[in-house]
C-alpha positions in Angstrom: 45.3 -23.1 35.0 42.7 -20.7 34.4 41.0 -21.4 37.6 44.2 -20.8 39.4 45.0 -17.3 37.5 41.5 -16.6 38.5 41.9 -16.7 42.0 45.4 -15.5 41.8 43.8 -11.4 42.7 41.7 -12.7 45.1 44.6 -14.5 47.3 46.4 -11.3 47.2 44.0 -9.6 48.9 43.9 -12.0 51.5 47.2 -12.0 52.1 47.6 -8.2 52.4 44.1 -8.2 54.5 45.8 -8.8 57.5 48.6 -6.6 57.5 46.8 -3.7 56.8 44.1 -4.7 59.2 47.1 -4.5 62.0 48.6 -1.0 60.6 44.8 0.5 61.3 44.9 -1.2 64.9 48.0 0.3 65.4 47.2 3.5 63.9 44.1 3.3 66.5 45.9 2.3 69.4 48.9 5.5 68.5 45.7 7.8 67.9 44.3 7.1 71.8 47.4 7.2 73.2 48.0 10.8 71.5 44.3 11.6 73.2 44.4 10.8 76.1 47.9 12.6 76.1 46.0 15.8 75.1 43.6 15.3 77.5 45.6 15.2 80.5 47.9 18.4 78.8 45.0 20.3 78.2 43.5 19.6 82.2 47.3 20.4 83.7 47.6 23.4 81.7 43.9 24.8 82.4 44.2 23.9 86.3 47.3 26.6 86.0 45.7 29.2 83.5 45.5 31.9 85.3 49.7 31.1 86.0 50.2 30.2 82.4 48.2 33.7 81.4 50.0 35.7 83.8 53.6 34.3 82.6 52.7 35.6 78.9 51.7 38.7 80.5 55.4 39.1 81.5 56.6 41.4 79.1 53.9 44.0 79.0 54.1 44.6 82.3 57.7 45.0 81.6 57.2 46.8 78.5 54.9 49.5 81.0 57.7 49.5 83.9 60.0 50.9 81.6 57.5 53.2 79.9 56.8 54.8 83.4 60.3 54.9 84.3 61.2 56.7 80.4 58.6 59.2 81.7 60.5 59.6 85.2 63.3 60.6 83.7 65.2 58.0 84.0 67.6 56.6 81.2 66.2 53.4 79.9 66.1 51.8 76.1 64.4 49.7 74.5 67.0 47.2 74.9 66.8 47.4 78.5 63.7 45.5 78.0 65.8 42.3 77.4 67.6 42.7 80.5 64.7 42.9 82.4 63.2 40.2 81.2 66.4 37.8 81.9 66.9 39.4 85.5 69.8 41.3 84.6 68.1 45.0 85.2 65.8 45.8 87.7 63.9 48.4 86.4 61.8 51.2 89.3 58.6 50.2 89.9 57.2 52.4 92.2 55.7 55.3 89.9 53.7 52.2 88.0 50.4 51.6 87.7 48.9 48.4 87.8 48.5 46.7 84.2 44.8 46.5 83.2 43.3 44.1 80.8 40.1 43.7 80.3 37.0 41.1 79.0 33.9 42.7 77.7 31.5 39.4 77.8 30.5 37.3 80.7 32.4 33.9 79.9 34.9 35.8 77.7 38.2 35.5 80.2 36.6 31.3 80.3 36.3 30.5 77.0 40.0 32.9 76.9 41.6 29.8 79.5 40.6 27.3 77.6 41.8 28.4 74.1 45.4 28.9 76.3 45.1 25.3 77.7 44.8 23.9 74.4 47.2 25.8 73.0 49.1 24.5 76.6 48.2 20.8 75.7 49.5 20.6 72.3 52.8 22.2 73.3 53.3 20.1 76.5 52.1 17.0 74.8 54.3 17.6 71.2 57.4 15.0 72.4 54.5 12.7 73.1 52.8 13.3 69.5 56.1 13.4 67.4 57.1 10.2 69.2 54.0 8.1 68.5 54.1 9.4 65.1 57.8 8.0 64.9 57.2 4.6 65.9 54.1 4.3 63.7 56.2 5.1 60.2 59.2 3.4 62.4 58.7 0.0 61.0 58.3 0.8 57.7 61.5 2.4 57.5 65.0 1.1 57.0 67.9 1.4 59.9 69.9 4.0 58.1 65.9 5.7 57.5 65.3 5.3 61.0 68.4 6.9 61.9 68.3 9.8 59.8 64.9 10.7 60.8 65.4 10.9 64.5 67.4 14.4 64.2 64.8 16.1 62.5 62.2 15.0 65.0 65.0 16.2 68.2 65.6 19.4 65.7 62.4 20.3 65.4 60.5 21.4 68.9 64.2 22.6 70.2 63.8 25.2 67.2 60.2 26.0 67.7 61.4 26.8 71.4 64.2 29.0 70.1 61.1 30.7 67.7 59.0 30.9 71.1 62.2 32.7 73.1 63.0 34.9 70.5 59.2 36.1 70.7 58.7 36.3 74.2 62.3 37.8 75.2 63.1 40.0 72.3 59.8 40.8 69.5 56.9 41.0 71.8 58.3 43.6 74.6 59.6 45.9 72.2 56.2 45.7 70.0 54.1 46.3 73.5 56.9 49.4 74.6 55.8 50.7 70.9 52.3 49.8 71.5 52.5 52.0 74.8 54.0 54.8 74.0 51.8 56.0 71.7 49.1 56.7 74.5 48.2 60.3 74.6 47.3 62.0 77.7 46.5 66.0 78.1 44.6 68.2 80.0 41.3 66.9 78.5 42.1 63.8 76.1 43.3 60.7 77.3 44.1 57.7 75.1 45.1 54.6 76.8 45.8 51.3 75.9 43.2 48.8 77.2 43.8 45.2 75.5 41.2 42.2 75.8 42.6 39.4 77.2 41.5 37.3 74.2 43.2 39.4 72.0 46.2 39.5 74.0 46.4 35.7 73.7 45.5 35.7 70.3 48.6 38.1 69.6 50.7 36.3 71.5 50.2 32.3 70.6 50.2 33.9 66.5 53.6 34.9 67.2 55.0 32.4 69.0 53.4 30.3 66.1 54.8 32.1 62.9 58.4 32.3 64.6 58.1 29.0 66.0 56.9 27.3 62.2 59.3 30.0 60.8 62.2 28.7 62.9 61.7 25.2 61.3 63.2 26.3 57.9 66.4 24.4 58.5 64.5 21.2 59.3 62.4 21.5 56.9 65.3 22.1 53.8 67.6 18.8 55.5 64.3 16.9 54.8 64.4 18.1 51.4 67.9 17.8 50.8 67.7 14.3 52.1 65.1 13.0 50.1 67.3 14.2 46.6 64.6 17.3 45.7 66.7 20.6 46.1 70.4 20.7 46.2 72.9 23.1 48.0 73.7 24.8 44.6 70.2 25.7 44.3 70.0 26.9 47.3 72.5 29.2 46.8 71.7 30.1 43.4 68.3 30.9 44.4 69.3 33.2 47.8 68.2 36.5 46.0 64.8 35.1 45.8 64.8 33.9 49.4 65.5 36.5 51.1 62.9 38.8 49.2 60.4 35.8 49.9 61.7 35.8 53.8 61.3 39.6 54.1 57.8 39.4 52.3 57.0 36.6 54.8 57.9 38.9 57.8 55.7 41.7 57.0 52.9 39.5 56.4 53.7 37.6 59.9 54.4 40.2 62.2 52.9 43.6 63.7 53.2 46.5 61.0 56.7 48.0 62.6 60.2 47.6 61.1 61.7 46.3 64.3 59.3 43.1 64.5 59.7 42.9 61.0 63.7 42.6 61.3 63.5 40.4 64.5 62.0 37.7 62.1 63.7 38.4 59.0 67.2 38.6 60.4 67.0 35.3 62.3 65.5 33.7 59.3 68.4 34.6 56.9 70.5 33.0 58.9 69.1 29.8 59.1 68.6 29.4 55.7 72.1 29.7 55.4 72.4 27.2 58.4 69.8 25.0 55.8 72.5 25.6 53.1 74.9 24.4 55.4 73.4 21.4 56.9 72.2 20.0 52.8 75.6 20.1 51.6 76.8 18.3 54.7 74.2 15.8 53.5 75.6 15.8 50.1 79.0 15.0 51.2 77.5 12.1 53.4 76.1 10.6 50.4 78.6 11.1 48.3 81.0 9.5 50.2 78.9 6.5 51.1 78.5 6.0 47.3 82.1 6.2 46.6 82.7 3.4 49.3 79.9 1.7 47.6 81.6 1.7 44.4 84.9 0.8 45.5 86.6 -2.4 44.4 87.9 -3.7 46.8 91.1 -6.4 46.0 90.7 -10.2 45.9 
């Protein structure tokens, strides 16, 4: 008997040897895949930098165009910047000077394309990376598990897109018009605006980051809600806070104006009301699968 509670520790590790064995091998095989996916994103996307580059570059050259036609004297807003951008204004060219940006080291505009083809590759690749991470944790999930966590993985690059459009169409033309219009130019001073392109990249991919993480906050709360560790009453209860926390958020994220600093703030208000809204839908799912649980059902 002793002998046989002596090897009883032993035997278990055998017998969990195996599966854990094939969990790494899988975890391998899901780790190439995801590698070679990056690989061939990050090739695509630098073969076409110079497009990708010049498609971010979009709204400042918008953002000039209406400067220069402001300083024509003719009647364009801000908000025209928007319709430009969609294709529903055209806005004069012909008084505007081409956009210059500039690199001040050899490989800087190199080493620039291939920051913006990995930044290309991890966004082209993401349903590739969110779907081997699914069927890795896949098996070790029940049906209804499996189910539930689907939406959140659909949810959660459509809201980083709406993050990324809300950046590109809206926040980042109106903070370039404000960049642009405080150039000075008189008889003998002349100030102008003359971005690197590796800082104009870096602006740009850290804002369509922080809107696009930002624009996750419903996704994020469902999770929580799911998994039983905030409520919907909380939630509400604790709105004050949030919203101070969401405005203190957007000044930290964004440029130092108040209409980038609304553009995120706004947005993110309502969709942690959407958040409230989409726990206590979750709430009354559960609650209504435990009353049927707990029905008694007639002989």
């Amino acid at each position: 008997m002793t002998e046989a509670i002596g090897h009883q520790p032993e035997d278990e590790i055998e017998a969990s040897r195996a599966p854990l064995l094939d969990h790494l091998v899988e975890l391998r095989m899901r780790l190439i895949i995801c590698v070679i996916a990056l690989f061939v994103g990050f090739g695509v996307c630098f073969a076409y930098a110079d497009q990708i580059f010049l498609f971010l570059v979009k709204p400042f050259t918008v953002a000039q165009q209406l400067l220069a036609a402001q300083h024509s004297g003719g009647k364009h807003g801000p908000f025209d910047l928007l319709l430009a951008l969609v294709g529903l204004k055209d806005i004069p060219t012909g008084s505007t000077k081409a956009l210059d940006l500039v690199y001040t080291a050899a490989l800087e505009f190199f080493f620039t394309k291939i920051k913006l083809a990995g930044f290309g590759a991890v966004v082209l690749t993401f349903p590739v990376l969110a779907w081997q991470l699914y069927r890795f944790v896949a098996p070790g999930l029940y049906k209804n598990e499996r189910g539930a966590f689907l939406p959140f993985l659909l949810a959660s690059p459509l809201m980083f897109t709406l993050g990324a459009a809300l950046v590109y169409y809206i926040m980042l033309p109106f903070v370039l018009w404000f960049s642009l219009s405080q150039q000075v130019s008189t008889a003998g001073i002349s100030i102008q605006l003359l971005p690197k392109v590796s800082d104009y990249l870096t602006l740009v991919t850290s804002l369509l980051l922080a809107f696009g993480l930002c624009f996750q906050l419903p996704v994020v709360v469902s999770l929580l809600g799911l998994a039983g560790i905030i409520s919907s009453k909380l939630l509400r209860e604790g709105r004050r806070y949030a919203i101070v926390g969401v405005f203190i958020a957007a000044a930290i994220l964004t440029p130092p104006d108040p209409i980038s600093q609304l553009t995120l703030a706004i947005p993110m208000c309502l969709l942690y009301e959407i958040g409230i809204w989409c726990v206590w839908l979750i709430e009354r799912g559960k609650a209504r699968d435990e009353k049927k649980r707990n029905e008694i059902v007639p002989v």
